[in-house]
KEZADREN-668887 format. One record per residue (C-alpha): x, y, z; chain; residue in three letters. Coordinates in Angstrom, 2 decimals, padded with zeros to 5 digits. Each point is the difference from the previous one (the first is absolute). Layout:
<sites>
X = X&Y = Y&Z = Z&chain = A&res = ALA
...
</sites>
This chain:
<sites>
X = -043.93&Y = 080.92&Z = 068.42&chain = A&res = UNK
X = -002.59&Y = -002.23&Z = -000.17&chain = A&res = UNK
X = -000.38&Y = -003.41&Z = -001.95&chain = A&res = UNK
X = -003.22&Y = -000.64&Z = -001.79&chain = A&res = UNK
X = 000.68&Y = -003.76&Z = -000.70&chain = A&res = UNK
X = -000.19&Y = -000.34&Z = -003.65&chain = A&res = UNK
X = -000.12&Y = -003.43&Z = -001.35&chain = A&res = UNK
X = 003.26&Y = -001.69&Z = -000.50&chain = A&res = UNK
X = 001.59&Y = -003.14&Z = -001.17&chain = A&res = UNK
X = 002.90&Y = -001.27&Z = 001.70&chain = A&res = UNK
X = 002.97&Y = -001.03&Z = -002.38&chain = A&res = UNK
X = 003.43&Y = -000.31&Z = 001.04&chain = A&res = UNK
X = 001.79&Y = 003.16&Z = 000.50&chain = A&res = UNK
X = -003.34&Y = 002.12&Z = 000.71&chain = A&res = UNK
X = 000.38&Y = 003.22&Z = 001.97&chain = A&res = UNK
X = -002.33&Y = 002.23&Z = 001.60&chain = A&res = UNK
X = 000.06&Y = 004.17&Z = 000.12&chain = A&res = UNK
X = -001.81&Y = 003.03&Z = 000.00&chain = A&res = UNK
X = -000.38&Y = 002.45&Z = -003.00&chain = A&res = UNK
X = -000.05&Y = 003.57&Z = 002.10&chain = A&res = UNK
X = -001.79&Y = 001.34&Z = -002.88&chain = A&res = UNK
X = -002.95&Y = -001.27&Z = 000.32&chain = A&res = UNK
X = 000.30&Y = -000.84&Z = 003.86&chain = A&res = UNK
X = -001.88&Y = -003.63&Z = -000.50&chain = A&res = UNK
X = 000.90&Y = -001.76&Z = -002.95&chain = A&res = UNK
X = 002.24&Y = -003.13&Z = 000.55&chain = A&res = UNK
X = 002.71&Y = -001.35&Z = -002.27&chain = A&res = UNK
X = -001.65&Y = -003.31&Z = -001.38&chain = A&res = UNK
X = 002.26&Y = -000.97&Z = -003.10&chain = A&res = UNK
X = 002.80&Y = -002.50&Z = 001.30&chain = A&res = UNK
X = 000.75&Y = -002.59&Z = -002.60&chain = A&res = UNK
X = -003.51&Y = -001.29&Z = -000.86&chain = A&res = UNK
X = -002.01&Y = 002.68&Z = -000.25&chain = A&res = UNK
X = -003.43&Y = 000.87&Z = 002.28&chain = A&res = UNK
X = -003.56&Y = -001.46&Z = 000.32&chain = A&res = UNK
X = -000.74&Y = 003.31&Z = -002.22&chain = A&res = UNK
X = 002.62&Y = 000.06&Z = -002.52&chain = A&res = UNK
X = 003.08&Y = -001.78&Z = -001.11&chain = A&res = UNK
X = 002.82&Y = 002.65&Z = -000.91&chain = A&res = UNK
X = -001.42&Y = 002.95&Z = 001.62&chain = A&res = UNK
X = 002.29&Y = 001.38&Z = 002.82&chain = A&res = UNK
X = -001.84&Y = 001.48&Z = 002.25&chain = A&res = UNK
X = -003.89&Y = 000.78&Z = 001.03&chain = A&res = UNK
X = 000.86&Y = 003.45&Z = -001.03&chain = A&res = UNK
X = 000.92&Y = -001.26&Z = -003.28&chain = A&res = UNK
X = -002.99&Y = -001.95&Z = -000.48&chain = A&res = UNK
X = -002.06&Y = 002.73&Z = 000.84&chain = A&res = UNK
X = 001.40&Y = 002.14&Z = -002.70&chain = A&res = UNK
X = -000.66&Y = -002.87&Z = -002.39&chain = A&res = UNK
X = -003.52&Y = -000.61&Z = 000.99&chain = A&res = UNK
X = -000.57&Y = -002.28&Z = -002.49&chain = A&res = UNK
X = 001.23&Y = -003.30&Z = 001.48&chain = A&res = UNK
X = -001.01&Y = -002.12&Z = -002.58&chain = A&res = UNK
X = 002.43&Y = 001.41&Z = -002.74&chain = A&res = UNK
X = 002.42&Y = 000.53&Z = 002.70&chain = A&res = UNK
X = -000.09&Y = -003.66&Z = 000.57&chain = A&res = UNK
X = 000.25&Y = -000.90&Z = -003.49&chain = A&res = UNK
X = 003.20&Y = 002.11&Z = -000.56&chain = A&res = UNK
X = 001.37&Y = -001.91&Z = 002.85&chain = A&res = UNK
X = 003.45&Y = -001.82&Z = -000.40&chain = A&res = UNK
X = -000.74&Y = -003.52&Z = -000.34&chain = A&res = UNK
X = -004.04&Y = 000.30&Z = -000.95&chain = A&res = UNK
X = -001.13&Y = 000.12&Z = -003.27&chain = A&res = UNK
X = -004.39&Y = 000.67&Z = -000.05&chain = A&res = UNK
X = -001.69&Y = -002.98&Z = 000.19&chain = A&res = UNK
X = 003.48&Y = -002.38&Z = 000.30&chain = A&res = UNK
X = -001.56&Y = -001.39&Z = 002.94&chain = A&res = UNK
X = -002.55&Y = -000.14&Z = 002.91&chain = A&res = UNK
X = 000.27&Y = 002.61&Z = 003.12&chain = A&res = UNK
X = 001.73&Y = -001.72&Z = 002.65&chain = A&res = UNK
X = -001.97&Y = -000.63&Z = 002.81&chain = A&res = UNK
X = 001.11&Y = 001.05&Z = 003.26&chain = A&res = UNK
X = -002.74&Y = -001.50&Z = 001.75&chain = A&res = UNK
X = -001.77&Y = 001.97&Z = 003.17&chain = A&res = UNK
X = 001.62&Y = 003.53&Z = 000.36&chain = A&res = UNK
X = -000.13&Y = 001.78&Z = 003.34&chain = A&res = UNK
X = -001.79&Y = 003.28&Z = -001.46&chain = A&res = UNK
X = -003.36&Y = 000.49&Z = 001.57&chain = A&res = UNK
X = -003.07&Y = 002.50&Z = -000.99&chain = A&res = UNK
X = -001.85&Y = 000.75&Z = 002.65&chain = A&res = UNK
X = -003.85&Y = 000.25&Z = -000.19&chain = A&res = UNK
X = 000.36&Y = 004.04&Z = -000.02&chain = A&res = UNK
X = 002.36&Y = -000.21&Z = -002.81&chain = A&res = UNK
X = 003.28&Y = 000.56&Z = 001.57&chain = A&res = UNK
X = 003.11&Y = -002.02&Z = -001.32&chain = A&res = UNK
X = 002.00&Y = -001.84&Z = 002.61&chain = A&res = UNK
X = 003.28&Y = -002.15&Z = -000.68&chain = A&res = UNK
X = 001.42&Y = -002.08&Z = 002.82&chain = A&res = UNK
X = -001.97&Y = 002.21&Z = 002.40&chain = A&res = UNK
X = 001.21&Y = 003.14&Z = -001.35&chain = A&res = UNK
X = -002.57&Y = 002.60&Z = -001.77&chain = A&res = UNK
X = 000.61&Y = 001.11&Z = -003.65&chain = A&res = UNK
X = -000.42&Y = 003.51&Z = 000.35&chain = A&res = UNK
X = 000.76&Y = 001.53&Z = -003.32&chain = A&res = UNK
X = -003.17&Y = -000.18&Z = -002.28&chain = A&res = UNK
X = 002.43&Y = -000.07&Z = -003.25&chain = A&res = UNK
X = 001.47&Y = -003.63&Z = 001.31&chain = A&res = UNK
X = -003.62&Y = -000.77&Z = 000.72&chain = A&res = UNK
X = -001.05&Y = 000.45&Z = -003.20&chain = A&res = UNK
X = 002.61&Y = -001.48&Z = -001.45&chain = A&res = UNK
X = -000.68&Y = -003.58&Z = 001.62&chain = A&res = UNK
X = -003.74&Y = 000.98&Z = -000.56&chain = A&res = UNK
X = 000.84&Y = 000.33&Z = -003.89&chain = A&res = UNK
X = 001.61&Y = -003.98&Z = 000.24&chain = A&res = UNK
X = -002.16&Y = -001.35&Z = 002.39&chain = A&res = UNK
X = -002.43&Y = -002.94&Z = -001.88&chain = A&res = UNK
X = -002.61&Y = -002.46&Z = 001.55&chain = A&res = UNK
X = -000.39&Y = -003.78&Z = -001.13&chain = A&res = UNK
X = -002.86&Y = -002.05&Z = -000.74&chain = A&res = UNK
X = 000.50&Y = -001.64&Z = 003.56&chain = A&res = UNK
X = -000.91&Y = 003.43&Z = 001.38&chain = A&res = UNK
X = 003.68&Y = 000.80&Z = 001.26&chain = A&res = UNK
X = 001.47&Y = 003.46&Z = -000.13&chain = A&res = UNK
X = 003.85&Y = -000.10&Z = -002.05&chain = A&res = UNK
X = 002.66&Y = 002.60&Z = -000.68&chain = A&res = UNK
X = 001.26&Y = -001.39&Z = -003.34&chain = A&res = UNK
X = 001.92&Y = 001.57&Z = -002.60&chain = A&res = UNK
X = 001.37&Y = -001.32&Z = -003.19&chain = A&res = UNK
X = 002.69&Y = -001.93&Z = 002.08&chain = A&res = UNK
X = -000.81&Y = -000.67&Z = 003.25&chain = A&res = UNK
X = -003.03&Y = -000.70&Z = 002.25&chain = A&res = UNK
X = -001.43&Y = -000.53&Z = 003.51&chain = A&res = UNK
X = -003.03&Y = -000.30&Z = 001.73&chain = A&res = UNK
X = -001.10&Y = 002.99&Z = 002.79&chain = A&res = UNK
X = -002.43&Y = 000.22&Z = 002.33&chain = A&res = UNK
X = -003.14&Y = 002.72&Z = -000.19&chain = A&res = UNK
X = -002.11&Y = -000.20&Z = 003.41&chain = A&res = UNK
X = -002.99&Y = 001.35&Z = -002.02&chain = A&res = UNK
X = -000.34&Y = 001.74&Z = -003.70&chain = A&res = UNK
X = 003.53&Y = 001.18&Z = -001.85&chain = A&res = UNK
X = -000.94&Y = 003.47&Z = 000.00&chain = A&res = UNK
X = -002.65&Y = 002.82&Z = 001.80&chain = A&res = UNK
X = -001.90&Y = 002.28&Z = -001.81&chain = A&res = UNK
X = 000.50&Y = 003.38&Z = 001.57&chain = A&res = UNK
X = -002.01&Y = 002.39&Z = -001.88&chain = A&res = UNK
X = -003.32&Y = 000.03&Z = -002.52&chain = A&res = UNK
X = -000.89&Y = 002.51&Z = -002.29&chain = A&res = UNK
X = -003.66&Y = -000.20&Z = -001.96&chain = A&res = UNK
X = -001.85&Y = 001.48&Z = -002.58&chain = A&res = UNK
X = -003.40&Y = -000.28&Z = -001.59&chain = A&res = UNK
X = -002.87&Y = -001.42&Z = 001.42&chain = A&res = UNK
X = -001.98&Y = -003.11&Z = -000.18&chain = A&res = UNK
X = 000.46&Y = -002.64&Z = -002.83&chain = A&res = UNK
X = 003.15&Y = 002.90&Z = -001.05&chain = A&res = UNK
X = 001.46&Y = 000.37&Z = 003.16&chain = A&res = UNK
X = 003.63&Y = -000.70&Z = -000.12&chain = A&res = UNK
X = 002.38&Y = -001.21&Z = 003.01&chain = A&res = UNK
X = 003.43&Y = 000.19&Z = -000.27&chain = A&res = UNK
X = 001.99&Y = -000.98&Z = 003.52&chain = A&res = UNK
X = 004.10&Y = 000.64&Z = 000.49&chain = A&res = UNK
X = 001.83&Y = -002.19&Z = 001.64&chain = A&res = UNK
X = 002.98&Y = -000.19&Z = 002.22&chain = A&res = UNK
X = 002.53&Y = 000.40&Z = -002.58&chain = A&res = UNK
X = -001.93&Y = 002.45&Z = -001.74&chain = A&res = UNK
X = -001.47&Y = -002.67&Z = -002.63&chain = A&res = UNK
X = -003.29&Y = 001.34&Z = -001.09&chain = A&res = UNK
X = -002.88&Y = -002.92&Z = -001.07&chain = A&res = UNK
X = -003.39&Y = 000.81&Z = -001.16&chain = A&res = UNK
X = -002.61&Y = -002.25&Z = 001.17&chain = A&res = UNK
X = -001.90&Y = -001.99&Z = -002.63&chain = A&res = UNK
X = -000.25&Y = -003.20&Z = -002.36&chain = A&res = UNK
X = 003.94&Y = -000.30&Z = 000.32&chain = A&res = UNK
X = 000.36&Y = 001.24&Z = 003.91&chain = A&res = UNK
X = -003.53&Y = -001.18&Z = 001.88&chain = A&res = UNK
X = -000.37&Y = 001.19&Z = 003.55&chain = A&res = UNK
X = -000.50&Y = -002.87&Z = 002.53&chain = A&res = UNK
X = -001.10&Y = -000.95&Z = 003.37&chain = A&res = UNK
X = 001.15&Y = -001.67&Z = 002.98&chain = A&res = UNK
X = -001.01&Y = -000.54&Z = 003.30&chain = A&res = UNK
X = 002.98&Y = -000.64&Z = 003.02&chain = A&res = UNK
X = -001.39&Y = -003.42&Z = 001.75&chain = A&res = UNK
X = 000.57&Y = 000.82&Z = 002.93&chain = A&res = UNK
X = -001.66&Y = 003.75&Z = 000.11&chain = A&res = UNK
X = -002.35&Y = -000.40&Z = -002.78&chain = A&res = UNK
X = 001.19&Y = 003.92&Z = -001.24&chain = A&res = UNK
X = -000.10&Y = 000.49&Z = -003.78&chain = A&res = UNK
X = 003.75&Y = -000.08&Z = -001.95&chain = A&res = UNK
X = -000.06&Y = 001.60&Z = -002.90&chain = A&res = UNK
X = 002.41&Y = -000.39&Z = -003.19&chain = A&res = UNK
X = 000.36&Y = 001.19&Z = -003.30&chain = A&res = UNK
X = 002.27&Y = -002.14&Z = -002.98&chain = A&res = UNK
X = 003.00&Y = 001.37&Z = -000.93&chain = A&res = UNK
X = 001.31&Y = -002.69&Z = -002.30&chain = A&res = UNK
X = -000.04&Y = -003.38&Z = -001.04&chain = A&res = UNK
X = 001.58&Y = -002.94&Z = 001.87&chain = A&res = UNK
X = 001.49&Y = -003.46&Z = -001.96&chain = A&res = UNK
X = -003.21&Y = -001.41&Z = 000.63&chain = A&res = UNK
X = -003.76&Y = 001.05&Z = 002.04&chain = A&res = UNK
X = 001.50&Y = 001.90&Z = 002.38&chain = A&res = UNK
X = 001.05&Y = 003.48&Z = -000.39&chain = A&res = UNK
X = 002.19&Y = 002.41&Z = 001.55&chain = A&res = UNK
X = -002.46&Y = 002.41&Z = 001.57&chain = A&res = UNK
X = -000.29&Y = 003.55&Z = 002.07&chain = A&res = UNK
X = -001.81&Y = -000.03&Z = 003.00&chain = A&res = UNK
X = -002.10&Y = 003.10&Z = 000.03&chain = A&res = UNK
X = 001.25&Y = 001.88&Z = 003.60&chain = A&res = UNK
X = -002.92&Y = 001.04&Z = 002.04&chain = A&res = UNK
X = 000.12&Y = 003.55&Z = -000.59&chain = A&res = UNK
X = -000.63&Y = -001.11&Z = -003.52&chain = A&res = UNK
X = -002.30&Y = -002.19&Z = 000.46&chain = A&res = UNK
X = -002.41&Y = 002.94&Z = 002.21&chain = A&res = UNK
X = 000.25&Y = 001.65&Z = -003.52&chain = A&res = UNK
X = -001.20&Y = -002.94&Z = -001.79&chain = A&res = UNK
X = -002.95&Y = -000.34&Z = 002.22&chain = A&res = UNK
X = -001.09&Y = 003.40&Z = -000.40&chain = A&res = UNK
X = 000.02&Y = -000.28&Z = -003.72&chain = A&res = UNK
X = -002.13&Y = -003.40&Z = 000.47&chain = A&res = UNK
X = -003.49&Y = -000.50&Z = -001.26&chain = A&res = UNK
X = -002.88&Y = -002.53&Z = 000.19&chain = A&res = UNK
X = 000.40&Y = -002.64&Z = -002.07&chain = A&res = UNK
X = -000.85&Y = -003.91&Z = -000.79&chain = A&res = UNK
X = 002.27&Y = -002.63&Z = -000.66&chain = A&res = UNK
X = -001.00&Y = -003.80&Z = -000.32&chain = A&res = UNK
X = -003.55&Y = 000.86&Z = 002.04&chain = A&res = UNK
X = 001.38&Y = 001.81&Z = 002.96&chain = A&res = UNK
X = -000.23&Y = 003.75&Z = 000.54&chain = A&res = UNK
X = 003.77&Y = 001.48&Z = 000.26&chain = A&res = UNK
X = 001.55&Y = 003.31&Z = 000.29&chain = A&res = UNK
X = 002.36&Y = -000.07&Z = -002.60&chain = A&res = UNK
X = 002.20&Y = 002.75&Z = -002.49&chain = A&res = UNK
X = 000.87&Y = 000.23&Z = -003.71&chain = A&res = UNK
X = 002.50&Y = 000.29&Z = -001.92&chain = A&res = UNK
X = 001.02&Y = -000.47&Z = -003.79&chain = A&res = UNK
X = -003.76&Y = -001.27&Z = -000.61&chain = A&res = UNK
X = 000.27&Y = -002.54&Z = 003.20&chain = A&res = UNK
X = -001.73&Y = -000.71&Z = 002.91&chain = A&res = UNK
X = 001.83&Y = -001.15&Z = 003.31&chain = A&res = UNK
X = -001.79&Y = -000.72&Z = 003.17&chain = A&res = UNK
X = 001.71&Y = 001.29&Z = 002.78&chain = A&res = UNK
X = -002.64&Y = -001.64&Z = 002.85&chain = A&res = UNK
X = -003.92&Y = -001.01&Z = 000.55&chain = A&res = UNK
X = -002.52&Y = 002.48&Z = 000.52&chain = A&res = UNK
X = -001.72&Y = -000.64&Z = 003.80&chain = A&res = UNK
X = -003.40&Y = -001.30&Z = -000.77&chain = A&res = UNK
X = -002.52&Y = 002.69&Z = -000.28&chain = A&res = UNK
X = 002.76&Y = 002.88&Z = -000.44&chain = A&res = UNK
X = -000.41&Y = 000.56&Z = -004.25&chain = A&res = UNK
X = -003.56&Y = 000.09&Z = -002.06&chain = A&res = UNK
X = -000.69&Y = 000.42&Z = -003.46&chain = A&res = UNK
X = 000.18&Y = 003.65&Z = -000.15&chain = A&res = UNK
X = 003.48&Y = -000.31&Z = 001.24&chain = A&res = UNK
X = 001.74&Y = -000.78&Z = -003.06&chain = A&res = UNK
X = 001.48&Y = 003.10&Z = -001.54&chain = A&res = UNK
X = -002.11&Y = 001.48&Z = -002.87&chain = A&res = UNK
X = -001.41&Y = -003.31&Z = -000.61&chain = A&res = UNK
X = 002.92&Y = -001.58&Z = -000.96&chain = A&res = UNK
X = -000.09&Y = -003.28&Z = 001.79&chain = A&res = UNK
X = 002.97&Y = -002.48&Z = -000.52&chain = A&res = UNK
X = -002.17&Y = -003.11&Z = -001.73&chain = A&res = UNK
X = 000.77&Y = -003.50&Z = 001.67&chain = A&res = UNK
X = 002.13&Y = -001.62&Z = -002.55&chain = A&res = UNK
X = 002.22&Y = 002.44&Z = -001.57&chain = A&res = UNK
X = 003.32&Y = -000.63&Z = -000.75&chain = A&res = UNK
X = 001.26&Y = 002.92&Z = 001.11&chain = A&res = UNK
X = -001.64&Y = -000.60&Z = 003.81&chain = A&res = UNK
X = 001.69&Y = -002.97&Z = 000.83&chain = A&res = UNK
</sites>
């Protein structure tokens, strides 16, 4: 039976074992609790509950909004750049555990990714974007086009005003990242998807000509927006190539 390294404190008197049930939960109670929730025995448990902020408010000892989360400082759990949990090494393979940190995991106005419930907190580190969006669906065309992407944990975000579609570039190779908002950090930066690259193929063939800020773009819409996904080569788009005449105009709101 394997251990999937669930977060832990260590109080005095804390013991370790496996629940056969489940085959990979861990007991994390002891005397003071667990990085997820204070009072709840076992991952098992806290899976059942789902909602860790009420569990953590029911908690012996904490009373909602008695105090500020502790913080635990740097915690060993890792999310690797394809999405994959790891904690002390180990990977976190059952999706509902996933989503369950996923549900408590926050980002601060420094730009640092946190697991923080009502009680407790700690910093983790994500090698690229929190979360990978897996799959689009689309419908409509044009200025009504809609694109809706899931994600990893099967959170579903439709692109517009409230989730824009950006662009990177990787310094080193120059190839296009693409990623998609999912929600709001503490500050400017947000905990985003990055759009796989089987996804992103689809976005691309959905693309059309457009114009943002004077340069000539291949770009999609969605929800009445405009994103750029890359510049046209010069020479490859004319002015017969904007579909049924409907040419993004240079400053629009809804291009940039």
């Amino acid at each position: 039976m394997r251990n999937c390294g669930v977060a832990t404190l260590k109080p005095a008197g804390f013991t370790a074992r496996h629940f056969h049930r489940w085959g990979d939960a861990t007991y994390i109670n002891g005397q003071g609790g667990s990085i997820l929730c204070p009072g709840v025995r076992d991952v098992n448990d806290l899976i059942r509950r789902r909602a860790c902020g009420a569990a953590a408010t029911k908690g012996e000892g904490v009373a909602a909004g008695a105090r500020r989360p502790f913080d635990h400082g740097t915690l060993p759990f890792v999310i690797q750049r394809d999405g994959t949990w790891h904690y002390r090494g180990s990977v976190i393979g059952r999706k509902e555990l996933v989503c369950l940190f996923a549900s408590v995991l926050r980002r601060d106005a420094a730009g640092q990714f946190l697991l923080e419930t009502p009680a407790e907190r700690g910093v983790i580190v994500v090698e690229d974007a929190p979360f990978v969006a897996v799959e689009l669906g689309w419908a409509g065309v044009g200025r009504d086009q809609v694109l809706t992407f899931r994600t990893n944990i099967d959170q579903v975000v439709t692109a517009g005003p409230k989730h824009p579609i950006r662009m990177a570039h990787d310094i080193v190779s120059c190839e296009p990242t693409p990623y998609v908002h999912v929600r709001d950090g503490a500050g400017r930066f947000a905990l985003e998807a990055r759009i796989g690259r089987a996804v992103y193929y689809e976005l691309v063939a959905l693309a059309e000509p457009g114009e943002v800020q004077g340069r000539q773009v291949l770009g999609v819409w969605s929800s009445g927006c405009f994103f750029p996904l890359g510049d046209l080569p010069e020479g490859d788009w004319q002015e017969g190539d904007w579909p049924d005449g409907d040419r993004p105009g240079e400053g629009d709101p809804d291009e940039t």
